[in-house]
N, C-alpha and C positions, 0 to 999 in steps of 0.2 A: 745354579744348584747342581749339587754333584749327583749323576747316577749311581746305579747297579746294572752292569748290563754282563749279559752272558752270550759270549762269543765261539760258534763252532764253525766248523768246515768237515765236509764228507768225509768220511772215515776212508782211509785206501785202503784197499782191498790186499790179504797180506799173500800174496802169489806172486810179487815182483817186485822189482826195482821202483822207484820215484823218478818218473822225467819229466821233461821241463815243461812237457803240457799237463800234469801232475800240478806243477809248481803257480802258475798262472794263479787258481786259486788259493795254495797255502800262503802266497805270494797277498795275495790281493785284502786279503783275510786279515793275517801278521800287521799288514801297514793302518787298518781299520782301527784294529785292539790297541797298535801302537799309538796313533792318535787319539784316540782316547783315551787313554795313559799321560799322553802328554798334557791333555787339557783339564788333567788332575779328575778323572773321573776313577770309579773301581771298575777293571773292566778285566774278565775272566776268558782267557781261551782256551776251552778243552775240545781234545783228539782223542781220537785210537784208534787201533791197526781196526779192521774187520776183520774176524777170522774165522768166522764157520765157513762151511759147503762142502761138495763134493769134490770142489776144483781142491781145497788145500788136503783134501783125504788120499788127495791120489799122487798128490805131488810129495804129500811126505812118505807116500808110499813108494815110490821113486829113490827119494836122495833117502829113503832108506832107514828113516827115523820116525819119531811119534810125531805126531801132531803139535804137539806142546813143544817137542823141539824145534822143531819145523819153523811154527808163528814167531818163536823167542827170536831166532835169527832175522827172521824180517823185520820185526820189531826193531833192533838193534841198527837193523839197514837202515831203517826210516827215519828212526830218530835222528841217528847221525847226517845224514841229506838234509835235513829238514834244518838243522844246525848250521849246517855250511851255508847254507842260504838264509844264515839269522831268523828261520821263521822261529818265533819263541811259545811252549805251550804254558800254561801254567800247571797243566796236568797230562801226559798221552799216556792214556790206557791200551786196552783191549777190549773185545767183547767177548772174551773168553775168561769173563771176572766172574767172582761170587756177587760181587754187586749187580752185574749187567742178569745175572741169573735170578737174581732177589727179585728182582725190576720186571724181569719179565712174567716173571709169578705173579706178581700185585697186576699189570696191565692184563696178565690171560685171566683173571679172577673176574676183572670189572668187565671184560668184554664177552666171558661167560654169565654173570650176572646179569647184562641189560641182554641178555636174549643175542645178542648178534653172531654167534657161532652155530653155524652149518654143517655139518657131515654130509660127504658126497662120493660116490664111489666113480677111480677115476682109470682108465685103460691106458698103460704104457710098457715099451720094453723093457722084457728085463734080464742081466745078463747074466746067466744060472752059471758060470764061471767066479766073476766077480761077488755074485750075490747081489747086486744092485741096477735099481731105475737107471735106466740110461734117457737122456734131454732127447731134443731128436739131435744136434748135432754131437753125438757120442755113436751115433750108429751113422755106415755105410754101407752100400746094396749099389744093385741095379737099377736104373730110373725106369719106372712103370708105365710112363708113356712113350719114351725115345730110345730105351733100351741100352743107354747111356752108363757105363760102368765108373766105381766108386763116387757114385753121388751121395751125400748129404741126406739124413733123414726128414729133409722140413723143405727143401726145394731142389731141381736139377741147374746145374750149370751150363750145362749142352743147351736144354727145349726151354726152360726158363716154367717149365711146368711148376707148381708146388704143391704136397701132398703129406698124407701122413707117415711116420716111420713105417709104421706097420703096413704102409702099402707099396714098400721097398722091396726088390725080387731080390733073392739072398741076402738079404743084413746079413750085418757083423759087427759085433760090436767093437770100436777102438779101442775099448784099454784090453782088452783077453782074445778077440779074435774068433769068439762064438757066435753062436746063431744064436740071437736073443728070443726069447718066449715072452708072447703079449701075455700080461699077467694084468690083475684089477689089484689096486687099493684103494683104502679108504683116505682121503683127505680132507684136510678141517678147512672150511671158508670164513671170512669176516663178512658180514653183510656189512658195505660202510654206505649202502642208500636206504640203510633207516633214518642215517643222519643226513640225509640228499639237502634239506633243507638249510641247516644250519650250515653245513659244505659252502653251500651258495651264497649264504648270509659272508660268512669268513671270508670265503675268497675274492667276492666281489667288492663289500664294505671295509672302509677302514684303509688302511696303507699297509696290509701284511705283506702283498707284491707287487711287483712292476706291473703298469696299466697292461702291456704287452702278454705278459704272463696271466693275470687273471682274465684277460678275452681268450686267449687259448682256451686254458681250463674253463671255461664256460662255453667256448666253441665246440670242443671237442669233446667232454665227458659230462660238464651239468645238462646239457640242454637233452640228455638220454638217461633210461634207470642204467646206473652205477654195479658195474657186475663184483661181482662176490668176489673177495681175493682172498687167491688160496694160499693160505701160512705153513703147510706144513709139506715136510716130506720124511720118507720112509725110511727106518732105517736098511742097512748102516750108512750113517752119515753124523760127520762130524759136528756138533753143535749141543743144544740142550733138549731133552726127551722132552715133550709137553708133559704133562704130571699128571692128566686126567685122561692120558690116550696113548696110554704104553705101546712102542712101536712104530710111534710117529715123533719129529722133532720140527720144533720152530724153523721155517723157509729163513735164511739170513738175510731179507728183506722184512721180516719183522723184529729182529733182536738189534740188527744194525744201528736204526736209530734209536732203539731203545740205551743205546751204549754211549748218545751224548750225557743222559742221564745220570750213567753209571759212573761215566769219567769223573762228572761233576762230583758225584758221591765219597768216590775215591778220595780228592781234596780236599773236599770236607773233611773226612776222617783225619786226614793228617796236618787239617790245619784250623781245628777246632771248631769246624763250622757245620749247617746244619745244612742239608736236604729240600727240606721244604722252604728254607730262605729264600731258595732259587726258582725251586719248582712248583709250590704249591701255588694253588688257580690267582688267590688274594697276594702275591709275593710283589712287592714292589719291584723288582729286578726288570728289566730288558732280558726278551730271547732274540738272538738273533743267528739264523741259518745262513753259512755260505755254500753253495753248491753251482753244479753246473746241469744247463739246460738238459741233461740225455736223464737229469732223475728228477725232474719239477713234478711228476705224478705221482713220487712215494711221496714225498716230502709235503707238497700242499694240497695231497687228499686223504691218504693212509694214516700217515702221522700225526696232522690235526686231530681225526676221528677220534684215533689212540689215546691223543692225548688227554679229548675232550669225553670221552669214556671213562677213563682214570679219575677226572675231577682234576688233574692237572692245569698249568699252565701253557697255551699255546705260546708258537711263534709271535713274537713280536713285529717280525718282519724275518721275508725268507729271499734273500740277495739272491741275484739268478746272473751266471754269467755264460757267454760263449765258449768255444773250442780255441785252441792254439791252431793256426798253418803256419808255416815254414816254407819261404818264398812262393808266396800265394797258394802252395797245393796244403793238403795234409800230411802230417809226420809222417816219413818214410823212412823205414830199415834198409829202401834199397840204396837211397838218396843219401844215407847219413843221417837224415834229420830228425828221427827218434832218437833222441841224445838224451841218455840217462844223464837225472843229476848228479851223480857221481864224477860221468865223465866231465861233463863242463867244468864242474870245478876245478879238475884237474889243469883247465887248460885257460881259464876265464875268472876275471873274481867276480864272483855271486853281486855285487854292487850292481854293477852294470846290468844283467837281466830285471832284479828287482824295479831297476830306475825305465828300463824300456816297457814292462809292461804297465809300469804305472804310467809313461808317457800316455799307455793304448786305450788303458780299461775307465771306463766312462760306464753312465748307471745305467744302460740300455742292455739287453742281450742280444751282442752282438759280437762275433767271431774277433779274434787280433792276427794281427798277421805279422810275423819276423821274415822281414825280407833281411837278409844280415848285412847288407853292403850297409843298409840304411841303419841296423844295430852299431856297423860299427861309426860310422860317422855321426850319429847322435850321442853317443857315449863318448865321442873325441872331442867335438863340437859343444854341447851342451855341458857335459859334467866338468870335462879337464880344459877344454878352452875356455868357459865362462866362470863354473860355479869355483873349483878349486884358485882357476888363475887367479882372483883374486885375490885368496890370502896368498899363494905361494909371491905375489906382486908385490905384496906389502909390511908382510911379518916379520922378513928376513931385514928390512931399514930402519925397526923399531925394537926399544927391549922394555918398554912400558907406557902402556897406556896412557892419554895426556889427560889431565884432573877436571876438566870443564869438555861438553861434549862442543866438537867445533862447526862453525856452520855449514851447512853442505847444500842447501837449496833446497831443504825440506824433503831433501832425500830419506832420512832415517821414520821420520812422522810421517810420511804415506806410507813405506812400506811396512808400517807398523798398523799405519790402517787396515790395510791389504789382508792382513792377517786374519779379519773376521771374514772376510770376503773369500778366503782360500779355507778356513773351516770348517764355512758351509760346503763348499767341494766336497773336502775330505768327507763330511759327516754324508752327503749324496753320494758317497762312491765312484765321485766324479773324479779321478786322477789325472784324470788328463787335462779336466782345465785345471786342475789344482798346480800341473806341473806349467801348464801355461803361463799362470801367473807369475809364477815363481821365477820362470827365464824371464819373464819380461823386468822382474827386478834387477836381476840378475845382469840382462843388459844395462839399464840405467844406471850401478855401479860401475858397470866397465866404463863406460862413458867418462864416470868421475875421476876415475882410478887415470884414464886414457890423457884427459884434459889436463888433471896434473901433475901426471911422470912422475911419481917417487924415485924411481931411478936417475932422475935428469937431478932432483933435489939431494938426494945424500951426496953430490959431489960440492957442493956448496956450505962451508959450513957455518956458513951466520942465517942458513935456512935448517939448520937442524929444528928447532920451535915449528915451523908451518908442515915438515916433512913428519914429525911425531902426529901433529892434528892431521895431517892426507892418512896416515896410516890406520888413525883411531877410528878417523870413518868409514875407511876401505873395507877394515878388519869388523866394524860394529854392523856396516851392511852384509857384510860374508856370512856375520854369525846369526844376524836375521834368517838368511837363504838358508843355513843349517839346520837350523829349528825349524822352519816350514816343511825341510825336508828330512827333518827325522823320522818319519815314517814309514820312508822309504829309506832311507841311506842310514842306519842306524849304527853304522861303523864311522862314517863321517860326522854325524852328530858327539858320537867318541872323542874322534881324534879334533873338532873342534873345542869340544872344552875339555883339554889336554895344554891345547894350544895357548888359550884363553885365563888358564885356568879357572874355569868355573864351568864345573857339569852340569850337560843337559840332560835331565831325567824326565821322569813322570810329573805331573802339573808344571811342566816350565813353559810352555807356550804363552803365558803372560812375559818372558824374558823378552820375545820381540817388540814388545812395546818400551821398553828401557833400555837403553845404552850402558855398555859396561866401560869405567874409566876406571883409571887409574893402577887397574889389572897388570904385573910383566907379564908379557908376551911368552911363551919358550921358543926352543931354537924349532925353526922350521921343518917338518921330515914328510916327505912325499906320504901324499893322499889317497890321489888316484894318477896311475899314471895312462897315455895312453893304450888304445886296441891295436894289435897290429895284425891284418887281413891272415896275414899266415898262423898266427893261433886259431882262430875262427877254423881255416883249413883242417889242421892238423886235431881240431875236436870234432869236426865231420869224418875225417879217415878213420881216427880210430872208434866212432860210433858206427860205419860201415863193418868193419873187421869185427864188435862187438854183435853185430845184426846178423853177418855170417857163418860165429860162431854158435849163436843160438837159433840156427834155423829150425825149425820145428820137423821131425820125424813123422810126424802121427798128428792126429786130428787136435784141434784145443781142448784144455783143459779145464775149462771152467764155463758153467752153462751159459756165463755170459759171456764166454770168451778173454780172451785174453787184453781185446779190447774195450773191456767195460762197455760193451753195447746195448744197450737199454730195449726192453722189449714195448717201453713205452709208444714209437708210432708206430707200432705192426697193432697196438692196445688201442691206440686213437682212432687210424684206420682199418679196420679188416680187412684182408685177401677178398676181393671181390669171387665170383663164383668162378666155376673152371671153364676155359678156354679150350678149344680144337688147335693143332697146330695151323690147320689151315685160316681159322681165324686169325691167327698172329701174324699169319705171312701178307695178308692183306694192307698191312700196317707198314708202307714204307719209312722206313727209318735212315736218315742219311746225314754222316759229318757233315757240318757248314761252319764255313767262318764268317762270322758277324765284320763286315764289311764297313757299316756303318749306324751309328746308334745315337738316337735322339727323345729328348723331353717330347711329350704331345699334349700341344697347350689343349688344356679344358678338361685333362684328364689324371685325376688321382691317382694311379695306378700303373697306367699303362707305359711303355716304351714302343718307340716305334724301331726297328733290327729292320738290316738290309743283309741277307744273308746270302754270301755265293755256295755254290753247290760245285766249282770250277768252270774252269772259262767262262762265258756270258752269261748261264745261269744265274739268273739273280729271284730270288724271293723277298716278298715283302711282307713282315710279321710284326703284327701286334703281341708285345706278351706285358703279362701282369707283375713285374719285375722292377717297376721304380721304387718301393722301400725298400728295399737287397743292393740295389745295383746302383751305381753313377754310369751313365750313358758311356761318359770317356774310357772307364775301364774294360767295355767289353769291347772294344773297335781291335779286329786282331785275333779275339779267342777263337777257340772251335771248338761248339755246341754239336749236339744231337739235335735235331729237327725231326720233325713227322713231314716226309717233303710231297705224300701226295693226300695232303685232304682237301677236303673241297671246300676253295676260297669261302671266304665270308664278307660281304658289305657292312660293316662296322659306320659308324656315326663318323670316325676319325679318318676312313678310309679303305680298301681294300685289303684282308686279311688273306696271304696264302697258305699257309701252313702252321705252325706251333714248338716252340722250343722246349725241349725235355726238359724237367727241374724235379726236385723232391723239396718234404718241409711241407709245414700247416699252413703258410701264406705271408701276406706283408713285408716283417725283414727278414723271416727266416722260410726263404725261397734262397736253392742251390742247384742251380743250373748242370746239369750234366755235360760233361766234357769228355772228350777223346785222348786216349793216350800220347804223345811227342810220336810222331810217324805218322799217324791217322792222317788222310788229307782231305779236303773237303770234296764231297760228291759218291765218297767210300760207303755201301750201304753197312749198318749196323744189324749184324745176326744173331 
């Protein structure tokens, strides 16, 4: 039975470039809508930039233009990025529409009407310069307990103290350089623990999230009352005034996702369709969210609420994926490997990322990791040693398909079996065994291709007849692997039925189950060709040179940073109360490298770490690291340790000390590390 399903991904935030850790999800998303497409369903993907905040009011305050010029250019960036990497929208807006504005009128009406709107007066700086609230990291001072100059208005870097702006000795604020004045405003809150109940119903029942993801949110925020979220900020600020509270505008964490709605709308309009088809509560359609772990708190508590206030349609399901690292660390500007997708393309074809991350992304939230020796040997190995070789093996000794499919040892009927088996993957967001599968085909044509050497046969020519049937089934398994990986590869699925003639489109995923005969072949023209290590180089240098050029001057710009950091676990967990420094010095802290690392039968949980501290120093630590970690990968690192607390007798064995980690628990525990030069036994200050 054909669906209606509606397909988004997180709006990017329109203050920068699209990089490849950007892409992971537009990537992951694209290939989802793609097969679904392919297995002839209706399946919609809408985008758009995000464009309100502070951060875009000061940046187009900068390059010197309005706002609206400001977005359109970003906009234009994005789209184009998003192109070279074949991600396809069927709609990318803004939220800087009369739609997204429409939208957001009807949702402040219905969350005005059930009572769940707060006024509450709230103390922050402000900078009688600029005229505007400043976050706390927009002001700099003196640190109030260490005496520590240009610190941060929310923590010190020196004493590791943290505190309020206003308890900064001389602030200033970043963008004008003044002394900011503590001022009060009024702000509007959502109560969304009226809905605490129904919250818990959603997130727990049903398949809206990963098992992983609804234990958190029921770890971390159902199991307590749900605090008030506050929607608005003062102006001046770029975005939409509230309507009933002149002077304040919608927070861009509540229009944001109001703006998949909007996109949707947008489409509508221009392609006869209606609104409530998609969205209203009774709407037959699929919703389905893709995002990334650092916003699982707007999206599967806020936006439910929203939704479910409206009388709207919730989530159908809300995809939840990990982070990009780059040879096991994260993106670095210093390292090169914050590589805007712009650059890569310059230097790599977009194929090959799309086909590695779909090797990685499996339905778990769980980080990927591009170690590139390994990118490029799997894209040499996998795409152009196995999947391409084939036709380029067999295309060029054929100019037409042979009229009867020939025998091949029930090669084409399994892997046409396969094909339900690799669907369900796709439809789990399992890529990676999807991709499993696919090589393992992949291998078993090579096999056939290998056994009977077309090449060894065109030089024979009373085997012209047996040399047309090797070909027909070399080429009919190839165009199997094609189609499986149309959803990834959707250039090669192209130049496949190009080749073939006969396209692979939308509903053709029944094709792998029929053999095409009788078809000519056309002439052969390279596919994919190999990676060669020195490209890889050469788009690390110039994403160094690109990290240099934009070193940053002055403080960030955008309350969440420039790194889209989520104020979600500082929201899960609180700042515990304040500490003395002398309390902290008590707390020895020292590099160790994990020596030796092993499973401890009987125990869920735990790892048993053998840690040196240098020379004969050795520690023995239990830590709670077996869902995050495989024993073998940590033999080598260097951890922070607590190296003098006092052992503990454990059921397992003698505990001496504790390894540093952040993260809520289970698989998403990240160990803290020491910079290249740190050596083990080095205390941490």
């Amino acid at each position: 039975m054909s669906r209606r399903i509606l397909v988004t991904a997180a709006l990017p935030y329109a203050n920068g470039p699209i990089h490849i850790g950007h892409l992971v999800e537009y990537v992951q998303t694209d290939v989802w809508v793609r097969f679904q497409k392919l297995r002839g369903h209706e399946c919609r993907y809408f985008c758009a930039d995000d464009t309100h905040g502070t951060a875009i009011m000061i940046s187009a305050k900068k390059a010197g233009v309005t706002e609206e010029e400001f977005i359109a250019k970003i906009s234009e960036e994005h789209q184009r990025d998003f192109a070279s990497f074949d991600v396809e929208f069927d709609h990318y807006g803004s939220t800087n529409s009369d739609e997204n504005r429409e939208l957001c009128h009807r949702i402040w009406k219905s969350l005005r009407d059930a009572g769940l709107v707060v006024e509450k007066d709230v103390e922050q700086l402000f900078d009688p310069v600029e005229g505007i609230f400043l976050a706390d990291r927009f002001v700099k001072g003196t640190c109030p307990k260490c005496g520590a100059e240009e610190q941060y208005g929310d923590s010190c870097d020196k004493c590791g103290a943290t505190y309020s702006a206003s308890d900064l000795v001389d602030p200033t604020s970043n963008f004008s350089g003044a002394t900011p004045e503590l001022r009060t405003h009024e702000h509007l809150f959502v109560r969304i623990e009226d809905l605490h109940e129904w919250l818990d119903e959603w997130v727990t029942g049903g398949e809206h999230l990963q098992p992983e993801v609804a234990n958190y949110l029921k770890g971390h925020f159902l199991n307590d009352e749900l605090r008030d979220w506050d929607v608005s900020r003062a102006a001046p600020y770029f975005g939409f005034e509230i309507p009933d509270s002149p002077g304040n505008y919608w927070f861009v964490w509540f229009d944001a996702p109001i703006g998949y709605a909007a996109s949707t709308w947008a489409w509508c309009k221009a392609n006869g369709d209606e609104l409530d088809n998609w969205w209203a509560a009774d709407s037959d359609a699929e919703i389905h969210h893709f995002i990334g772990k650092d916003i699982q708190y707007f999206h599967c508590l806020f936006w439910p609420a929203m939704l479910k206030t409206a009388g709207w349609k919730t989530p159908t399901k809300v995809h939840i994926h990990g982070f990009l690292n780059v040879n096991g660390k994260k993106m670095s500007k210093r390292d090169g490997t914050f590589v805007r997708a712009e650059t890569y393309a310059k230097h790599l074809d977009p194929s090959y990322l799309r086909y590695f991350f779909a090797s990685k992304l499996g339905p778990k939230v769980t980080d990927i990791d591009i170690d590139l020796e390994e990118f490029v040997t799997k894209v040499n190995t996998d795409l152009v040693g196995k999947v391409v070789n084939l036709a380029s093996r067999s295309a060029k000794f054929v100019e037409t398909l042979s009229d009867t499919y020939p025998d091949d040892g029930g090669l084409f009927e399994n892997a046409g079996a396969k094909g339900d088996v690799i669907a369900d993957l796709y439809e789990a967001c399992d890529y990676n065994g999807a991709m499993r599968e696919v090589l393992a085909l992949a291998d078993a044509a090579n096999k056939y291709v290998e056994d009977n050497a077309p090449w060894t046969l065109r030089k024979d020519e009373s085997k012209r007849d047996e040399l047309r049937d090797i070909c027909t089934v070399a080429l009919n398994l190839f165009r199997q692997i094609a189609i499986y990986l149309a959803p990834v590869l959707p250039r090669l699925a192209e130049q496949t039925g190009r080749l073939l003639n006969d396209p692979i489109g939308p509903g053709d995923w029944a094709k792998s189950k029929q053999p095409l005969l009788v078809t000519p072949v056309a002439k052969f023209e390279h596919m994919l060709t190999r990676v060669d290590p020195k490209q890889v180089q050469a788009m690390i240098d110039e994403s160094k040179e690109e990290s240099q050029a934009d070193a940053p001057t002055s403080a960030p710009t955008t309350e969440s940073s420039a790194w889209n950091d989520s104020s979600e676990p500082l929201e899960a967990e609180p700042l515990a109360d304040e500490c003395t420094i002398d309390d902290f010095v008590k707390v020895d802290l020292r590099v160790a490298r994990v020596v030796e690392a092993n499973h401890v039968e009987g125990a869920d949980k735990l790892l048993q770490l053998t840690l040196s501290l240098g020379g004969d120093v050795r520690k023995n630590v239990f830590a709670g690291i077996k869902a995050a970690y495989d024993p073998a990968d940590l033999v080598g690192r260097l951890v922070v340790c607590v190296a003098n607390l006092k052992p503990r007798q454990m059921k397992f064995g003698l505990s001496e000390g504790m390894v540093c980690a952040s993260g809520p628990g289970k698989s998403e525990v990240f160990l803290l590390s020491a910079d290249e030069g740190a050596k083990p036994g080095q205390r941490v200050h």
